[in-house]
N, C-alpha and C positions, 0 to 999 in steps of 0.2 A: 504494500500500500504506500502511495504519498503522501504528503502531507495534507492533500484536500481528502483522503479516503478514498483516492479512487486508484482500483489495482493497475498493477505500473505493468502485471502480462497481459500479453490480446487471450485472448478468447483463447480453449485450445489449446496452449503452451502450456508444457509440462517444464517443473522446475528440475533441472538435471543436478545429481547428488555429484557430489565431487567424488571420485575414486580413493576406496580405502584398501592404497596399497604400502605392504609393509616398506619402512626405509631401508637405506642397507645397514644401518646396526641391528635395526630389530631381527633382520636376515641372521646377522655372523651369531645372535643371540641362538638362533632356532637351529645355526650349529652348531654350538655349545652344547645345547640341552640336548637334541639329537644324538651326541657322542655320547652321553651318559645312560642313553639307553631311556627303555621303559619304567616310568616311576614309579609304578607300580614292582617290581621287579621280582614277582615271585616265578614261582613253577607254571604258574598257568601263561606266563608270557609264549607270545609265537608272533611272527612277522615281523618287516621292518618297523623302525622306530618313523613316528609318525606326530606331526603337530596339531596339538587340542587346544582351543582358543577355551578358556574359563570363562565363564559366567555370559554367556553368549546364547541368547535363548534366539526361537526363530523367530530369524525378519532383522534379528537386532545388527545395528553395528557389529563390527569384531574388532575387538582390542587387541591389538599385536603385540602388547606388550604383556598381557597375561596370557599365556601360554606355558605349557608342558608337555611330555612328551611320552606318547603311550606307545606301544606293540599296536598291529593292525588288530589284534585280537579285543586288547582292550580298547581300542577307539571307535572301530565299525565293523568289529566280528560278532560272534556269538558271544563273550562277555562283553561286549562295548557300548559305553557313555551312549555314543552315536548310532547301536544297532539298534537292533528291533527284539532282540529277545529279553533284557533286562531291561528295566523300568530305572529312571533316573535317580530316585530314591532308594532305588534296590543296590544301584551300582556304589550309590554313595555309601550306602553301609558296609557293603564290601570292604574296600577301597579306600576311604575317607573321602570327606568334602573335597570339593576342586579348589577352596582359598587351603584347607589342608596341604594337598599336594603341592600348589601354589608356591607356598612358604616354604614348602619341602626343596624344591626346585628351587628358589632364590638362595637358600644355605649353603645348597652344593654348589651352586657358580660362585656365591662368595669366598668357599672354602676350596677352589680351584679344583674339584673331585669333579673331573667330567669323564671317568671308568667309574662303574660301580661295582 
């Protein structure tokens, strides 16, 4: 709107979202966390190491800087946040919360442990 209230698009015009792509630190970050592997890190891991955007429901934004890094198993397999066989709540009891992991994640980059 202007300042008289009258909308400044014609008719029609959709307002275009600016593109939410990651920077390049946030990138060398996603290789950082990636070398460490899945953070979850038990028995039940399988596939490559794969990045989970936290607290990202649908439709929303995604925050490149909250991220961790799960096994394809846990991100969008049969245990996965992202699949279809476990319920979000369900995985969180598993597993812990995702600001859990979160913080999990931010200890080991502080504490330079990117093998686990």
């Amino acid at each position: 709107m202007n300042l008289t209230g009258q909308s400044v698009y014609k008719k029609g015009q959709r307002l275009k979202k600016k593109p939410n792509r990651p920077t390049a630190a946030q990138k060398r970050r996603w290789d950082k966390i990636a070398a460490m592997g899945c953070i979850i890190g038990n028995s039940e891991c399988r596939g490559a190491p794969t990045i989970h955007h936290c607290g990202t429901q649908m439709g929303c934004r995604k925050d490149h800087d909250k991220t961790v890094c799960l096994c394809e198993r846990h991100h969008t397999g049969d245990l996965g946040v992202d699949g279809k066989k476990v319920s979000f709540p369900e995985w969180e009891r598993r597993y812990g919360t995702e600001q859990e992991l979160l913080e999990e994640t931010e200890r080991r980059l502080a504490h330079g442990r990117e093998a686990v």
